[in-house]
C-alpha positions as CSV (number, residue, x, y, z in Angstrom):
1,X,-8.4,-123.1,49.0
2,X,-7.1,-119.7,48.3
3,X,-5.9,-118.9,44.6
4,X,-2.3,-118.1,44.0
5,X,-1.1,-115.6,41.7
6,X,0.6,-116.1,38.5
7,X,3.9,-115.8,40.2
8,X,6.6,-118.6,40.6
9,X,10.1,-117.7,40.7
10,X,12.1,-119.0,37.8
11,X,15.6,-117.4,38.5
12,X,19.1,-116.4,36.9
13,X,22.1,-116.0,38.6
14,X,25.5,-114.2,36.9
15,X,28.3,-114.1,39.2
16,X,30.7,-111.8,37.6
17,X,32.7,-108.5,38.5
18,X,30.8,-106.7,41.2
19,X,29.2,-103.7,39.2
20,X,25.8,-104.3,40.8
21,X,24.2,-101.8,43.3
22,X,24.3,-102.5,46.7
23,X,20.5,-102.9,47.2
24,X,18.7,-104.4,44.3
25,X,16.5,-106.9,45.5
26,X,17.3,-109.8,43.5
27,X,21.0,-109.6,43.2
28,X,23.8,-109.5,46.0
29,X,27.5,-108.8,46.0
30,X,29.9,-111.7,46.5
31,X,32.9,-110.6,48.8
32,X,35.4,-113.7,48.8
33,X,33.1,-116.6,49.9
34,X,35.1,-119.0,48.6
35,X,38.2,-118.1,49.6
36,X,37.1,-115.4,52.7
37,X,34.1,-115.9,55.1
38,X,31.8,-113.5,56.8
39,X,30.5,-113.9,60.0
40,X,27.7,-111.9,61.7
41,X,29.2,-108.6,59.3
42,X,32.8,-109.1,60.5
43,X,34.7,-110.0,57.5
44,X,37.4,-112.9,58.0
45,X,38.8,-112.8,54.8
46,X,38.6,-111.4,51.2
47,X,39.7,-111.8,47.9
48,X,41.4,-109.3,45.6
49,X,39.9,-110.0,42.5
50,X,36.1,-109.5,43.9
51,X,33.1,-111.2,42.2
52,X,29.5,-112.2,43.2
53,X,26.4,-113.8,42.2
54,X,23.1,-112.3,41.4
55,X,19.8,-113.7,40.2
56,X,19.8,-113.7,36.5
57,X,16.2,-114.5,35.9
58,X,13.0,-115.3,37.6
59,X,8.6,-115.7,37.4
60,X,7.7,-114.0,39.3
61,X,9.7,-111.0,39.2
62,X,8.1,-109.5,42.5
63,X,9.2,-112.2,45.0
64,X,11.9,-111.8,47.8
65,X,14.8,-113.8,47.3
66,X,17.4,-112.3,48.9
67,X,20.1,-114.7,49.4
68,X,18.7,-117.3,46.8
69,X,21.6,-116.3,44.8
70,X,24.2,-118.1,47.8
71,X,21.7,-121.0,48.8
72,X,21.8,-122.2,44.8
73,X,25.4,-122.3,45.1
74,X,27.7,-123.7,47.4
75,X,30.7,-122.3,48.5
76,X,33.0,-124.1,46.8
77,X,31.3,-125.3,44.3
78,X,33.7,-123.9,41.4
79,X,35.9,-127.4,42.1
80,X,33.1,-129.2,41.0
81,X,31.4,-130.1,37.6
82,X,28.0,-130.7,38.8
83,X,25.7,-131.1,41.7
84,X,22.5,-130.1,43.1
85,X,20.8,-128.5,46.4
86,X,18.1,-128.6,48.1
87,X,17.4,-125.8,50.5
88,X,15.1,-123.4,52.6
89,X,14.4,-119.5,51.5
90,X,11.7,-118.5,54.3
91,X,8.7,-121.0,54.8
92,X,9.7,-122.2,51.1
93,X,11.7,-125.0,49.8
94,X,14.2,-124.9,47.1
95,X,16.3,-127.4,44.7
96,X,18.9,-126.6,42.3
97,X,21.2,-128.0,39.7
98,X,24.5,-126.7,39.3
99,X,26.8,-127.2,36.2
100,X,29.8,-125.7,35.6
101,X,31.5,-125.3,31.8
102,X,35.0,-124.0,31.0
103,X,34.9,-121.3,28.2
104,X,37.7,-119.4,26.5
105,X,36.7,-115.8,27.8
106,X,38.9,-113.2,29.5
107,X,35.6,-111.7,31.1
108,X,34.6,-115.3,32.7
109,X,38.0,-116.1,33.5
110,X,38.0,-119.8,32.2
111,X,34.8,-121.1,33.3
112,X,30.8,-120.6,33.3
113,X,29.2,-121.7,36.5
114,X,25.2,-121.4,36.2
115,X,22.1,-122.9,38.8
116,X,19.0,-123.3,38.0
117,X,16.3,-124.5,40.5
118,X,12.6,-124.1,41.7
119,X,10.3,-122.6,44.9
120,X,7.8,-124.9,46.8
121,X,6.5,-124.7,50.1
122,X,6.9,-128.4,50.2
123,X,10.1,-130.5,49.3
124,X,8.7,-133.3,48.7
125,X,8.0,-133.3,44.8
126,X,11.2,-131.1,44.0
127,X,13.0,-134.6,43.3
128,X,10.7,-135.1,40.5
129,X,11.6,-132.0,38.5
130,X,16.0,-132.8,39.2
131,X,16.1,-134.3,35.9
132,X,14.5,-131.4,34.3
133,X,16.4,-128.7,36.0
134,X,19.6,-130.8,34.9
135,X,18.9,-130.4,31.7
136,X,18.0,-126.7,31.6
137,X,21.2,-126.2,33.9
138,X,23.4,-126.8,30.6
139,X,20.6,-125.3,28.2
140,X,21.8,-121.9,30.4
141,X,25.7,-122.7,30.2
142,X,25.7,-123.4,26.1
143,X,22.9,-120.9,24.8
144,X,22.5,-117.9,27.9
145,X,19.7,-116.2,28.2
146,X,16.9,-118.3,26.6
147,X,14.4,-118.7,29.0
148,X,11.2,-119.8,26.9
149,X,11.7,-123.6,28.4
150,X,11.5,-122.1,31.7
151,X,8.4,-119.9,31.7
152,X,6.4,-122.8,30.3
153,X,7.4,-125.0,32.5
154,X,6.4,-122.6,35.6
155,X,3.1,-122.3,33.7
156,X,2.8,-126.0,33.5
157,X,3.7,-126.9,36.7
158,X,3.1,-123.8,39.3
159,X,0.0,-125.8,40.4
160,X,1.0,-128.5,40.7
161,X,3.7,-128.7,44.2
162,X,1.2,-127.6,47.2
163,X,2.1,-127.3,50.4
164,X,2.7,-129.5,53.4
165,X,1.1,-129.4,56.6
166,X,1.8,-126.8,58.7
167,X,1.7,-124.4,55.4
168,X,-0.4,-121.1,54.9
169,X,-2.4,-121.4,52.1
170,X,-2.4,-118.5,50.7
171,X,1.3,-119.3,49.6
172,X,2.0,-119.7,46.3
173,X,3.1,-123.5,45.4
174,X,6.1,-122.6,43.1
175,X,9.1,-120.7,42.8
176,X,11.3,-120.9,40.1
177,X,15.4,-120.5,40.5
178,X,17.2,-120.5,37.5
179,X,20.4,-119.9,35.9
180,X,23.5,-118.3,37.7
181,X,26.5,-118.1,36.3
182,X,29.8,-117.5,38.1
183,X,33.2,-116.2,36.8
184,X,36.2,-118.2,38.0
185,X,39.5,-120.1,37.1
186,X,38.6,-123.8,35.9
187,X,38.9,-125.8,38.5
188,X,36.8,-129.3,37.6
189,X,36.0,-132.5,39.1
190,X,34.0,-135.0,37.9
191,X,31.4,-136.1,40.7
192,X,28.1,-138.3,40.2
193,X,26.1,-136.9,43.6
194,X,23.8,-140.0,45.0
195,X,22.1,-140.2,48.1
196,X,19.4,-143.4,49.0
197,X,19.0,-144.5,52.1
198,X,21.5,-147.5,51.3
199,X,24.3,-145.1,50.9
200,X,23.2,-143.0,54.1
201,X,23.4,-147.1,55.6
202,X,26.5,-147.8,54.4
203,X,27.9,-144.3,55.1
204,X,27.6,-143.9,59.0
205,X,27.5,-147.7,59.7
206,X,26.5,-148.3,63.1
207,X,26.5,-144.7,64.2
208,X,23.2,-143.9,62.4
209,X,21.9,-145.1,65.9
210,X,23.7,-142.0,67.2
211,X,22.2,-140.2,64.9
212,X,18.8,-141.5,65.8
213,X,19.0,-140.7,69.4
214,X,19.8,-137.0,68.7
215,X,17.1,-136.8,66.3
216,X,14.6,-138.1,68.6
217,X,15.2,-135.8,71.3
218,X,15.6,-132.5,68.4
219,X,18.6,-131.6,68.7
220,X,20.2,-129.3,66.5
221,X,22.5,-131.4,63.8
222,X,24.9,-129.5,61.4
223,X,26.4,-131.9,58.8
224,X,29.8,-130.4,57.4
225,X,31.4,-131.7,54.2
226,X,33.0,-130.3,51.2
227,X,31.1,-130.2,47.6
228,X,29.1,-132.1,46.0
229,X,26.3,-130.9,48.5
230,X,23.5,-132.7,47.0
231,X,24.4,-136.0,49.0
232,X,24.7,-134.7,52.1
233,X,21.2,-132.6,51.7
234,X,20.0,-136.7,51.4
235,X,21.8,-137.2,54.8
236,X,19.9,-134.4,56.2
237,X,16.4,-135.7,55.1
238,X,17.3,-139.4,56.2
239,X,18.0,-138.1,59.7
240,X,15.2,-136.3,59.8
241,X,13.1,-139.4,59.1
242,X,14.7,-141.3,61.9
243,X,12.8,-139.3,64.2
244,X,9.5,-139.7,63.0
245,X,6.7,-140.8,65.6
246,X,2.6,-141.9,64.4
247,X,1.4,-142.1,68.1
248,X,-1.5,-139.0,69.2
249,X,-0.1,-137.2,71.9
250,X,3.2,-136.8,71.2
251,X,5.0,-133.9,70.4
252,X,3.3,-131.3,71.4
253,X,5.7,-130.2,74.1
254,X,8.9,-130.5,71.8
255,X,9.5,-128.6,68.7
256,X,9.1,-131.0,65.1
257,X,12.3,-132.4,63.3
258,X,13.4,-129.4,60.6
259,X,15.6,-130.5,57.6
260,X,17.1,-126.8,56.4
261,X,19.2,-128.7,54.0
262,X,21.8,-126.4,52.5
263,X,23.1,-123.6,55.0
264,X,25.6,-121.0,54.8
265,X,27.0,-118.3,56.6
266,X,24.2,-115.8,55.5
267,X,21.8,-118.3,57.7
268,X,23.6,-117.7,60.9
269,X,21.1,-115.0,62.1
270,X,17.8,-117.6,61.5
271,X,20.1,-120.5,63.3
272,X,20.5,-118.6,66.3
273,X,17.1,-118.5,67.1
274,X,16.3,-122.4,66.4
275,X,15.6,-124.8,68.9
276,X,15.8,-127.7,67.0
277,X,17.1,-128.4,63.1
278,X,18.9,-130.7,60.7
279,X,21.2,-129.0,58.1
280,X,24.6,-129.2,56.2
281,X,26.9,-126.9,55.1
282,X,30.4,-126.7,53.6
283,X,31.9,-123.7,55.5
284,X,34.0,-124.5,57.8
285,X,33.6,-121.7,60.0
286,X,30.7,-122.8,61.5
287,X,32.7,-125.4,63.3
288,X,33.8,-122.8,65.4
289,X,30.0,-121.6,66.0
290,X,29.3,-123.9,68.9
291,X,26.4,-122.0,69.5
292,X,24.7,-122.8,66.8
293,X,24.4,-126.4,67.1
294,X,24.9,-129.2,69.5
295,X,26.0,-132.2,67.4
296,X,28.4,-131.7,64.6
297,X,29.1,-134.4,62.1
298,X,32.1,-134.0,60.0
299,X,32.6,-136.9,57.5
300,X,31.8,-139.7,59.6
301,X,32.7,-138.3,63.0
302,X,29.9,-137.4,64.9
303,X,30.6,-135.0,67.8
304,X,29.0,-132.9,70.6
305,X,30.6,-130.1,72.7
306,X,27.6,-130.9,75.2
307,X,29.0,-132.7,78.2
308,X,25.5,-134.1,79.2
309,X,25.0,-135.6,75.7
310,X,28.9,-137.4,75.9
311,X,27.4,-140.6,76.8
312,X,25.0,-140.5,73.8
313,X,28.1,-140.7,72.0
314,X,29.0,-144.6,72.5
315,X,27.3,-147.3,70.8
316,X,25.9,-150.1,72.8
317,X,24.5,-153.6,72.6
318,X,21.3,-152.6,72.0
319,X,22.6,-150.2,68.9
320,X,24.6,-153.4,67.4
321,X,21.3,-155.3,67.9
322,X,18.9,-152.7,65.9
323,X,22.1,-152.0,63.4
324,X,21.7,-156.0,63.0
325,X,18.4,-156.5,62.5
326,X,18.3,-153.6,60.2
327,X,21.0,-154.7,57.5
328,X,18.7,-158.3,58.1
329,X,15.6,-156.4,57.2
330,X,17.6,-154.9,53.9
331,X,18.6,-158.3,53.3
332,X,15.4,-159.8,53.0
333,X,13.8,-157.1,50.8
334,X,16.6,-157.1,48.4
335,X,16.1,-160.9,48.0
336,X,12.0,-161.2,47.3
337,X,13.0,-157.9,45.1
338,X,14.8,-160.4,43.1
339,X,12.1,-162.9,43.3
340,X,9.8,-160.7,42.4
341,X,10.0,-158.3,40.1
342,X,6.5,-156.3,40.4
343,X,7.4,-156.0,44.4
344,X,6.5,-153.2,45.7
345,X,7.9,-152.1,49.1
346,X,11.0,-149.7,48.5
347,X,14.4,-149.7,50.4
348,X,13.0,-146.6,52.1
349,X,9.8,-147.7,52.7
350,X,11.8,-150.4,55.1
351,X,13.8,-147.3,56.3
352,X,11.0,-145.4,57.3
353,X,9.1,-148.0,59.1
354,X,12.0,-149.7,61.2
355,X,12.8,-146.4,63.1
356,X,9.0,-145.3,63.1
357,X,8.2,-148.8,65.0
358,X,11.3,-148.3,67.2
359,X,10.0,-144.7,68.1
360,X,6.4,-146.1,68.7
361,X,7.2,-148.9,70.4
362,X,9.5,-146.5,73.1
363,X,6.6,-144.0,73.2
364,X,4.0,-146.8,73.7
365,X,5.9,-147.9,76.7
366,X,6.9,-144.4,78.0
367,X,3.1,-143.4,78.2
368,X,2.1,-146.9,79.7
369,X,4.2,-146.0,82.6
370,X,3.3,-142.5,82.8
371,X,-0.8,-143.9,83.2
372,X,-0.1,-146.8,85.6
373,X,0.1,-146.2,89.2
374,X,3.1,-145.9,90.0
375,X,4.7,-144.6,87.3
376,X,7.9,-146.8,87.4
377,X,10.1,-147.2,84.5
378,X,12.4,-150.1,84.6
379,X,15.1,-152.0,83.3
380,X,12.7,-154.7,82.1
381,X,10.9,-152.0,80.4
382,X,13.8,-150.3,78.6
383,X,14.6,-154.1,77.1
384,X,10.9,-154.1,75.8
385,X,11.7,-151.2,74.1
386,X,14.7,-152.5,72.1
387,X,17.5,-150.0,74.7
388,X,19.9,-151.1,76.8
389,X,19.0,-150.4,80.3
390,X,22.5,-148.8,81.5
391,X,23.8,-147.6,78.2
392,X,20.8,-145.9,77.4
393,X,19.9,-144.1,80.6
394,X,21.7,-141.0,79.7
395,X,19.1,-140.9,76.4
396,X,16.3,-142.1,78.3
397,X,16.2,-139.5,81.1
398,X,16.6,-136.7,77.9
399,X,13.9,-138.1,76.2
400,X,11.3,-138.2,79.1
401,X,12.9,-134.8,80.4
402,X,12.5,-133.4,76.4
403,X,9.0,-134.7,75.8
404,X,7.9,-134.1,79.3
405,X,6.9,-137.6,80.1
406,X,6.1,-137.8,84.1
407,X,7.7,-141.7,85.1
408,X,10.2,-142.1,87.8
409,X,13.6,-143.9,86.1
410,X,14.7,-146.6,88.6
411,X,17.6,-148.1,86.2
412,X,20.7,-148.3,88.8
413,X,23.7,-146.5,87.7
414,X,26.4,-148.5,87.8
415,X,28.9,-146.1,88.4
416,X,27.3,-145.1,91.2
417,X,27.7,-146.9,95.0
């Protein structure tokens, strides 16, 4: 295992009148991202009363974190009281708590708006440390610039988030984020951000089985919504565990699911060159960036510009089957979890493991065929594996085409003679 320094970035950001030079490395100007948007350098819009976001504070001072400053706030966050993000900043994974506190000052013009968040190569403990960040959030808005809650907690905790598979080791484990503060008009809402796998249920309905199909074949999904943020980063890590797949062997032709979580427009350079993601946003803009990503979900509308992936669009009786026995499944847990009290088995646990048995059991199938001698795939066999032989022969010839799966399809097309 390879040590890590002392560093882990705990970080400040002030958003105020831009006085800041143009190439410090851990601050940025802000040039009407709320109101304006900047594509690719090309400014679409800008305020007259200019102000920006910088990084306040951080351990350790010597990291890059260019941009951190946007990820750790949405635009549009000044309409909201609170919320949090997670996000990506290079290989490294961030989450943040927003708060946002009217004050009487000229300078701030009506309101304080701070973040403060943490760096880890892995997001899967960052949840364990929201309730903390919360707290220190509105520390920074009532007493600014006290940070001695901060450094001991990165010296408490900086060994303890490693990182995932896939990561180098000789990346540090933390990275702290805290406080920004932005100047702007009041402009509050009251929101209580939420996001378990029930909600993510509830939320799409049946078209989570849309969702699946796209995520199985790694296709790049953009989520767009306005502020709060923090549900819709859970949306993105739900679909991202749709497409999740235990079997040896597959894969390796097709690139893995990636939940960026939070993205804004200072991410469309690193989007263009992705093959396969899962993010949100809340500029609109990117809407009009088709080539960026090929299924766009706004509220519950889930769309494609794709012509070949139209048909994946329509839910079949296969979908409503799986959607049924699903909400079944949730049915039956939430009743022995009443019967029980010291039961285990979570709501996501069940999550989880009904679209990871649905993906084995389609995989299991698809490389049966592909060993057998002739290598035919039929409608019999697309029952077995919970799809509907004509509705699902658009995704099925995607799927073996995107995971390079060598069966011959003989499912008749009934549109065709």
């Amino acid at each position: 295992m390879v040590e890590h320094g002392d560093a882990a970035p705990l970080l400040s950001w002030a958003e105020g009148p831009r006085r800041v030079p143009r190439r410090r490395p851990l601050s940025c100007r802000l040039e009407g991202w709320v109101r304006g948007r900047r594509v690719g350098g090309a400014r679409a819009g800008r305020r007259s009363r200019p102000e920006g976001n910088m990084v306040e504070w951080c351990l350790p001072q010597d990291i890059d974190l260019e941009g951190v400053e946007f990820k750790s706030m949405a635009s549009g966050s000044h309409k909201i009281q609170s919320d949090f993000i997670y996000f990506r900043k290079g290989p490294f994974f961030g989450l943040a708590c927003f708060a946002n506190m009217p004050v009487e000052s000229e300078l701030e013009r009506g309101a304080r708006m701070k973040s403060v968040g943490i760096l880890s190569p892995s997001y899967t403990l960052l949840y364990r440390y929201m309730h903390f960040l919360e707290n220190q959030v509105r520390h920074q808005l009532e007493t600014p610039g006290h940070y001695s809650h901060l450094a001991a907690f990165y010296e408490d905790k900086k060994g303890v988030l490693h990182g995932g598979p896939g990561r180098g080791s000789s990346l540090p484990p933390v990275y702290w984020l805290p406080s920004i503060h932005r100047y702007m008009y009041p402009e509050m809402k009251i929101t209580h951000p939420a996001g378990c796998m029930s909600q993510f249920i509830k939320f799409f309905g049946e078209q989570i089985l849309i969702l699946w199909k796209f995520a199985l074949l790694r296709k790049r999904i953009l989520i767009f919504s306005p502020p709060p943020v923090g549900v819709v980063c859970y949306r993105v890590y739900c679909c991202c565990c749709l497409a999740n797949v235990s079997l040896p062997g597959i894969g390796g032709t097709i690139p893995e699911s990636k939940p960026f979580f939070y993205v804004n427009v200072a991410d469309i350079e690193s989007l263009e060159v992705e093959v396969s993601y899962v993010a949100c946003t809340t500029e609109k803009i990117f809407e009009e960036k088709r080539e960026l990503y090929d299924v766009y979900v706004d509220n519950q509308n889930v769309k494609t510009h794709h012509d070949h992936l139209q048909p994946l669009l329509k839910i079949n009786s296969a979908d409503r089957e799986k959607y049924r026995r699903l909400n079944e499944q949730r049915q039956m847990l939430l009743y022995s979890q009443e019967l029980e009290e010291d039961y285990n088995p979570c709501e996501e646990d069940l999550f989880v493991l009904f679209f990871l048995e649905q993906n084995n059991r389609i995989f299991q199938t698809l490389l049966e065929v592909s060993a057998s001698q002739d290598k035919t795939l039929t409608a019999e066999h697309a029952r077995g594996m919970g799809l509907d032989p004509q509705g699902d022969r658009s995704f099925l010839m995607d799927l073996l085409e995107a995971y390079g799966i060598d069966v011959m399809l003989v499912i008749d097309n009934p549109c065709c003679p």
